[in-house]
C-alpha positions in Angstrom: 109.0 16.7 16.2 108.9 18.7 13.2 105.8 17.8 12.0 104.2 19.1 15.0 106.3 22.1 14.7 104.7 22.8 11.2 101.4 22.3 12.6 101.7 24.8 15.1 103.2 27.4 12.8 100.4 26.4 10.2 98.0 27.3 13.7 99.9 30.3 14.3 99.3 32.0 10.7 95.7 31.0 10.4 95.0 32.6 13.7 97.5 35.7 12.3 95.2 36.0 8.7 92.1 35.3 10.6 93.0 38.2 13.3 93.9 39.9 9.7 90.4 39.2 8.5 88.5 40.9 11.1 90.7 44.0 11.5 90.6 44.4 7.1 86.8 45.1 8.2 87.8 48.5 9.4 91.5 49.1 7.9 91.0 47.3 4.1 94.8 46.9 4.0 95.2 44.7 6.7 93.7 42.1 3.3 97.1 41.4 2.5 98.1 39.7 6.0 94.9 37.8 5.4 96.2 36.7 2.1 100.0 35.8 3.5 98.2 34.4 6.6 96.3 31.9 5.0 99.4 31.2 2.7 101.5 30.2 5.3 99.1 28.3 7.1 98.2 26.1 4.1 101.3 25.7 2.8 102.9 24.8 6.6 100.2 22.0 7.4 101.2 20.6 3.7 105.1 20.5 5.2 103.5 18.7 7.9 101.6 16.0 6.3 104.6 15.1 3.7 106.2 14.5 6.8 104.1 11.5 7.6 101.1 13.1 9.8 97.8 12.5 9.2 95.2 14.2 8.1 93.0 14.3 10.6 95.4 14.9 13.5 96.9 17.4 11.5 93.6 19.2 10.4 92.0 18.6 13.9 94.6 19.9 15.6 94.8 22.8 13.2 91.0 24.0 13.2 90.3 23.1 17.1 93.7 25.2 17.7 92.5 27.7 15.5 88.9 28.0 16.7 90.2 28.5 20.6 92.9 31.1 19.8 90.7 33.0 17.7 87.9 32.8 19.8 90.0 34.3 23.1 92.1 36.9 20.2 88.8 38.4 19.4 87.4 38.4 23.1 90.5 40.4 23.8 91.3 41.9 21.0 88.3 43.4 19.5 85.9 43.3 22.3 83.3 40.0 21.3 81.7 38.2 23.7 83.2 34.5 25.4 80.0 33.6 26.7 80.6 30.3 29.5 79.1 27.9 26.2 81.3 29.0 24.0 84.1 28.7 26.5 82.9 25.1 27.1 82.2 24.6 23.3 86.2 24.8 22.8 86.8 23.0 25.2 84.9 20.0 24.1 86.3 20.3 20.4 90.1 20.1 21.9 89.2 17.1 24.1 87.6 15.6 20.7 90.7 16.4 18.6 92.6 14.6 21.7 91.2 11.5 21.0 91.4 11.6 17.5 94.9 12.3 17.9 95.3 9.3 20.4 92.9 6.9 18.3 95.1 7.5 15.2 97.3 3.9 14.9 99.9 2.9 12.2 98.8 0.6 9.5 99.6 -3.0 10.2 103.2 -3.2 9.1 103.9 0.2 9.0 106.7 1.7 11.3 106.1 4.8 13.3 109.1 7.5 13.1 108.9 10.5 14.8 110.5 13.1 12.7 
């Protein structure tokens, strides 16, 4: 459980420096909660995969997370078009990162602990 708890607050602050990112464009000192965004997101998903997740649930889960909420943030925050592909692009990229997620197995031997 914590793993997935760091991964979700490694989603959250990407999305934050990212939303950070686009307002800097008209405010410059919005930088710095690019810079702590990004921080905390790369240092979070490290937590997460010294816990014992792997890499590419953790990073698939991360980006395809990352791509939806920042595609609906700047929709709604800054006024950019969701066209009905892009809305069905995300969609496809979380079902992917679905089954990467459920195609992921333990090494022979190796025993699963949920943290």
């Amino acid at each position: 459980m914590k793993r997935w708890l760091l991964v979700l607050g490694a989603v959250v602050a990407e999305v934050l420096g990212t939303m950070a990112l686009r307002a800097a464009i008209d405010q410059p000192w919005w930088a710095v909660g690019v810079v702590v965004g990004y921080f905390l997101a790369f240092t979070l998903l490290g937590f997460a995969l010294g816990e014992g997740m792997p890499i590419g649930v953790a990073y698939g889960i991360w980006a395809a997370a990352g791509v939806a909420l920042v595609a609906i943030l700047g929709a709604a925050l800054f006024g950019e078009t969701l066209s009905l592909p892009a809305i069905a692009g995300v969609v496809i990229l979380m079902v992917g990162v679905y089954l990467v997620q459920a195609g992921e197995r333990a090494p022979k031997g190796a025993e699963v602990v949920e943290s």
